[in-house]
C-alpha positions as CSV (number, residue, x, y, z in Angstrom):
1,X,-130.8,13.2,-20.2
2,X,-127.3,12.7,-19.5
3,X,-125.7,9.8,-21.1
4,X,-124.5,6.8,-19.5
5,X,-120.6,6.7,-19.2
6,X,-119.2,2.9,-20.1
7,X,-117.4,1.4,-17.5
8,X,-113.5,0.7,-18.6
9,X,-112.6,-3.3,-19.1
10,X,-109.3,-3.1,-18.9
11,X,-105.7,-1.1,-18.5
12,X,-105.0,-2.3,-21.7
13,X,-104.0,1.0,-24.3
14,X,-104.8,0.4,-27.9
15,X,-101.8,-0.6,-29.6
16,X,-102.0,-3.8,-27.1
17,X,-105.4,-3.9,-27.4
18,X,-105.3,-5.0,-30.9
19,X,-102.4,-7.2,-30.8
20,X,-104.7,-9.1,-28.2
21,X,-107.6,-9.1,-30.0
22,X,-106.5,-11.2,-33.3
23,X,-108.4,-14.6,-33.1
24,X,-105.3,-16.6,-33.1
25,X,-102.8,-16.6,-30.1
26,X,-99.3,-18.0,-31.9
27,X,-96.9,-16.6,-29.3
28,X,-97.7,-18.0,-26.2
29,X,-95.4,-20.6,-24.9
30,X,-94.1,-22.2,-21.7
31,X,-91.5,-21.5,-20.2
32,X,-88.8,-24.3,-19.1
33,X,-89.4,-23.9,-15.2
34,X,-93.0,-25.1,-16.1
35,X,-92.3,-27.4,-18.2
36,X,-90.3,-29.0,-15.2
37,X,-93.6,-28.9,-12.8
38,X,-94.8,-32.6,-13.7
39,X,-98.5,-31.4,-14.9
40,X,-100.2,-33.3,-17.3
41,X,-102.0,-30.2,-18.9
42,X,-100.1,-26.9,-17.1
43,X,-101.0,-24.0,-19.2
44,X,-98.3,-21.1,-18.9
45,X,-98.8,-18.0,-16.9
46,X,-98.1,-16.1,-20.3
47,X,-101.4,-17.0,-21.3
48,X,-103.2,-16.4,-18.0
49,X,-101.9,-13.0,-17.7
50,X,-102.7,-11.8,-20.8
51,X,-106.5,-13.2,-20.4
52,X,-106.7,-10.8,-16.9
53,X,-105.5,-8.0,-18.6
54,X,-107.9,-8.3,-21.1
55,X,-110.8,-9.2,-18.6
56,X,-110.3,-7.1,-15.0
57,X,-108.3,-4.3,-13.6
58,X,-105.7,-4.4,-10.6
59,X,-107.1,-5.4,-7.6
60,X,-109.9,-7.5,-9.2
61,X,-110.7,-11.4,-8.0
62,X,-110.1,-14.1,-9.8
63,X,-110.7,-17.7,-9.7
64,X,-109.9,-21.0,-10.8
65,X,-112.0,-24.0,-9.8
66,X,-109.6,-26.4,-11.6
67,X,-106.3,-24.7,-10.3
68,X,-103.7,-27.6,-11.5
69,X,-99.9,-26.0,-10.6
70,X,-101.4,-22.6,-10.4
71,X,-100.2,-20.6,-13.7
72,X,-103.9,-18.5,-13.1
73,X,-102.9,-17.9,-9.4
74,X,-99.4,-17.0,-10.2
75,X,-100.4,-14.6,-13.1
76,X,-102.8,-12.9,-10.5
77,X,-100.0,-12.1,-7.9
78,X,-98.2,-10.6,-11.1
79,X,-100.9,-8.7,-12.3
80,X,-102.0,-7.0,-8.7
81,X,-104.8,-9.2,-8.8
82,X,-106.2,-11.7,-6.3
83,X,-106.1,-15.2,-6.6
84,X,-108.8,-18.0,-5.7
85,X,-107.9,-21.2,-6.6
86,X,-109.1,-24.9,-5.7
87,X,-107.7,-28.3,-6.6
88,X,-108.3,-32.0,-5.9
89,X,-104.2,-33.1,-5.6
90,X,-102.4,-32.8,-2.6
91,X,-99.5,-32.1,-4.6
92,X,-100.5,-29.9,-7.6
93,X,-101.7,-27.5,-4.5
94,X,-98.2,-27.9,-2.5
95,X,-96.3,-26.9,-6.0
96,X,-98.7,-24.0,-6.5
97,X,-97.9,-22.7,-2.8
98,X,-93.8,-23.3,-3.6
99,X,-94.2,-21.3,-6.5
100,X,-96.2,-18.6,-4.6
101,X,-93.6,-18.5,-2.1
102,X,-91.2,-18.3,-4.0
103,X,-92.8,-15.4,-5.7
104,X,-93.6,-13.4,-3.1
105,X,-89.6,-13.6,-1.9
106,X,-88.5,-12.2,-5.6
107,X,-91.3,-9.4,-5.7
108,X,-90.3,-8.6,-2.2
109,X,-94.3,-6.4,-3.1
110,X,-95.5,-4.5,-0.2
111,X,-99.0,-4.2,-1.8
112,X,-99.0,-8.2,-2.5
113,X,-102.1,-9.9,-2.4
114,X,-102.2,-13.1,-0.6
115,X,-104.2,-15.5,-2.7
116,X,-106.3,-18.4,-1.3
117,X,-105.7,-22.1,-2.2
118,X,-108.0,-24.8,-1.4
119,X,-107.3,-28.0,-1.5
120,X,-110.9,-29.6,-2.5
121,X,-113.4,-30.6,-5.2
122,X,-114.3,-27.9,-7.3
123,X,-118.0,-28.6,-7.2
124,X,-117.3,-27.4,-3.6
125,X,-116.4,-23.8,-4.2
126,X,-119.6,-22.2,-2.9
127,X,-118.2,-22.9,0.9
128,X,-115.3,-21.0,0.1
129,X,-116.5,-18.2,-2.4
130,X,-119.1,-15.7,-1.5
131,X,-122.1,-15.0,-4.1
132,X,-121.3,-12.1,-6.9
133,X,-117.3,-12.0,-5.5
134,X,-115.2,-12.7,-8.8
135,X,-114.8,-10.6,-11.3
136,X,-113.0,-13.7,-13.6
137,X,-112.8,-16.9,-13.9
138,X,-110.0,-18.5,-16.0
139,X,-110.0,-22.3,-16.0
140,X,-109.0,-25.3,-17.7
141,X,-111.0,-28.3,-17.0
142,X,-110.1,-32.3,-17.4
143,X,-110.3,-33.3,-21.2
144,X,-112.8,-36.0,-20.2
145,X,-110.2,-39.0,-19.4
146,X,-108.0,-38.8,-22.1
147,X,-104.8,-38.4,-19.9
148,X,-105.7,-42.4,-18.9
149,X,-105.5,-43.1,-23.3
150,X,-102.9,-43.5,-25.1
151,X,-101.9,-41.0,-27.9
152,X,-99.9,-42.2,-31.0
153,X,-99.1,-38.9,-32.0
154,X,-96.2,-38.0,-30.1
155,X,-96.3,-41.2,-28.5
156,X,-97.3,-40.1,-25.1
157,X,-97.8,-43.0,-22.6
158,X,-101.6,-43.2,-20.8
159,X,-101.1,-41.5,-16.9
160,X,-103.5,-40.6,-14.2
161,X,-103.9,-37.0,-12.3
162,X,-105.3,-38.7,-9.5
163,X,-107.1,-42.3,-8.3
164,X,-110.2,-40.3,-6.6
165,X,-113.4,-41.0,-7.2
166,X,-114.2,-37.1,-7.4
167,X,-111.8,-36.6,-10.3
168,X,-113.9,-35.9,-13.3
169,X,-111.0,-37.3,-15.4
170,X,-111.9,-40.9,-13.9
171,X,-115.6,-40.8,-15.1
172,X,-116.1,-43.1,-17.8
173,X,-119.3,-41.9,-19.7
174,X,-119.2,-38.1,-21.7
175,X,-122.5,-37.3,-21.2
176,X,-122.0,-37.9,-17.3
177,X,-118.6,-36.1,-17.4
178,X,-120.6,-32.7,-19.5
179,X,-123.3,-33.1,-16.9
180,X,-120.9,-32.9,-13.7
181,X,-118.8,-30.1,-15.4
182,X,-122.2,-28.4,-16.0
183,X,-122.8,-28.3,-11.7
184,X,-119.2,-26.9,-11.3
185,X,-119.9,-23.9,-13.9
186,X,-123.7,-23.5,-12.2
187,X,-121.6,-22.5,-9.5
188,X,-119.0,-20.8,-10.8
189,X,-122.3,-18.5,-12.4
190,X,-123.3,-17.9,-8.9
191,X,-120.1,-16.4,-7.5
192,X,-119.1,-14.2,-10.5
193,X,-120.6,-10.7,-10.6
194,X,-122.6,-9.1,-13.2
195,X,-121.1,-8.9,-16.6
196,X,-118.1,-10.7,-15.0
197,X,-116.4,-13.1,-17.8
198,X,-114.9,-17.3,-17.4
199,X,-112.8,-18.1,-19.9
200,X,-112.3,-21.6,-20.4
201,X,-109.2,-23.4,-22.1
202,X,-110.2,-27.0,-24.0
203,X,-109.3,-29.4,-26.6
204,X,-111.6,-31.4,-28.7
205,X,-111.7,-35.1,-28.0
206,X,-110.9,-38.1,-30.4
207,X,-111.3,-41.9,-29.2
208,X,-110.5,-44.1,-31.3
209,X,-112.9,-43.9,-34.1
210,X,-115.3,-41.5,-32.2
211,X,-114.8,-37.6,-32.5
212,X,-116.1,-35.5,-29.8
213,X,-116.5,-31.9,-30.6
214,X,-115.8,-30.8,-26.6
215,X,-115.5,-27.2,-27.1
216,X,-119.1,-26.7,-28.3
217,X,-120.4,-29.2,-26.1
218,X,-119.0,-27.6,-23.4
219,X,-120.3,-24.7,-24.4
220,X,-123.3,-25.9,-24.8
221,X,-124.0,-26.5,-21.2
222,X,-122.6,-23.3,-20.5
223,X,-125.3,-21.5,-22.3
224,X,-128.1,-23.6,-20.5
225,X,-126.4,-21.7,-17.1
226,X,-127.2,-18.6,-18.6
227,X,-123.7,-17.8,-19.7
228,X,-123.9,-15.8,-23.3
229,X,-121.0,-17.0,-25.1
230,X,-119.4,-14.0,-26.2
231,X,-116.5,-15.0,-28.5
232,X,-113.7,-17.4,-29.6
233,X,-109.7,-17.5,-29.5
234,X,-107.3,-19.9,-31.1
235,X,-104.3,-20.8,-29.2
236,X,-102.0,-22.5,-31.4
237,X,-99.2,-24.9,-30.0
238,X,-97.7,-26.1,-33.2
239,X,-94.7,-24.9,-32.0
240,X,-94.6,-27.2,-29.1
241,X,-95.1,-30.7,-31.3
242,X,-92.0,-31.4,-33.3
243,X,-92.4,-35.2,-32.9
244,X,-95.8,-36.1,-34.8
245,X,-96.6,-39.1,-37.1
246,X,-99.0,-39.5,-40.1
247,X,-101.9,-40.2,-38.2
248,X,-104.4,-43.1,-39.8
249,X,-101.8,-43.4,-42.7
250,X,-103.0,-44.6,-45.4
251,X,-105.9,-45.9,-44.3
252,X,-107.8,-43.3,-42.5
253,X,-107.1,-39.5,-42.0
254,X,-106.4,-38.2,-38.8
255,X,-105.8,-34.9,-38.1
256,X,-103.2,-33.9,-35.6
257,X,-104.7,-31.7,-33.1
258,X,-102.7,-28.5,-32.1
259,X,-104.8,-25.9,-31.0
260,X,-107.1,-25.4,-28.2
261,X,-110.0,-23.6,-28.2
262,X,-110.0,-20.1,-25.7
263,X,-114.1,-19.9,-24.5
264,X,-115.1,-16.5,-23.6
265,X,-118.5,-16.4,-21.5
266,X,-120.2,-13.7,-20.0
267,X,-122.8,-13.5,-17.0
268,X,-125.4,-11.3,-18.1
């Protein structure tokens, strides 16, 4: 019997290979252009890009459901990649084409791939998104509604991403919020291939008194998909918080939160 030859993962030689798989990311920042963008919760292409090379090869789909100013889309241009990507604002998907367009004129790429950008409700992505199409998804959903809260930390002022009523960031009740997020990923399962990967980017929750451990819940649902939840990343933005105050002092501790958590799910 002849054995069975692994399929590759990645393009990724071993030196860089290793340097990506410690389980904290310290060196990932943003850069000042998106900084400037006006998203509540942008995450920078540097980590998006790294996340598809680990995960796919060039000329490989990806998607994001939650697409925000577009760091995964832009990342997948850079990468040779092509990029699906949905959002609820008007605007966030106008900046995301400027930025595309703007790319495209600086690669000046014969071989670019145009991306697709919707501008809809993720839990809609099955009527743009055949079955078994993506090889990765790389998202990063609402944090519940914290962005309406707020946050004595760094003394950041309460704002809204958007007043609709399909914005999961305006639903009022966790275990309603987990349950719609659940529906999105359902789908998300059914348009990933075999042994395709989502990473997903979160924070844990604190309300007031009330600590809400969102990572594992989220995972949680995740694994009721069918998703096996393969593995665990730190990304650590201490770097980016040079403003903080004691939180609780002296009453009760509070710990200033400064990482997020990097979810790595596989459909199996």
């Amino acid at each position: 019997m002849k054995p069975v030859l692994k399929k590759r993962l990645n393009d990724l030689d071993g030196k860089t290979w290793l340097i990506f798989s410690f389980s904290i990311w310290r060196d990932i920042k943003k850069t000042s252009e998106e900084m400037k963008l006006g998203h509540p919760a942008i995450f920078p292409v540097a980590l998006t890009s790294r996340i598809i090379k680990i995960f796919t090869k060039k000329g490989d789909t990806i998607l994001d459901p939650f697409m925000g100013c577009g760091s995964t889309i832009i990342s997948s241009i850079l990468e040779n990649r092509k990029g699906i990507g949905l959002d609820l604002s008007k605007e966030y998907c106008e900046i995301t084409m400027n930025r595309i367009n703007n790319l495209k004129f600086k690669l000046k790429n014969p071989d670019f791939i145009e991306p697709q950008i919707y501008n809809d409700d993720a839990r809609k992505l099955l009527n743009y998104i055949m079955p078994e199409s993506v090889d990765l998804c790389i998202t990063s959903p609402p944090y519940w509604d914290i962005l309406k809260e707020s946050r004595t930390a760094d003394r950041r002022k309460p704002i809204s991403y958007s007043n609709s009523e399909k914005d999961l960031g305006n639903i009022n009740n966790y275990e309603i919020f987990l349950e719609e997020l659940k529906d999105i990923f359902e789908k998300v399962f059914k348009v990933l291939k075999s042994n395709g990967y989502c990473v997903v980017v979160v924070m844990d929750i604190r309300k007031r008194d009330k600590f809400y451990s969102f990572h594992s819940d989220l995972a949680q649902k995740l694994k009721e998909i069918g998703f096996l939840w393969e593995d665990i990343i730190i990304w650590d933005r201490q770097h980016e918080y040079n403003n903080m105050r004691p939180l609780g002092y002296p009453y009760a501790f509070r710990v200033n939160k400064v990482h997020e958590y990097i979810l790595i799910f596989k459909k199996v």
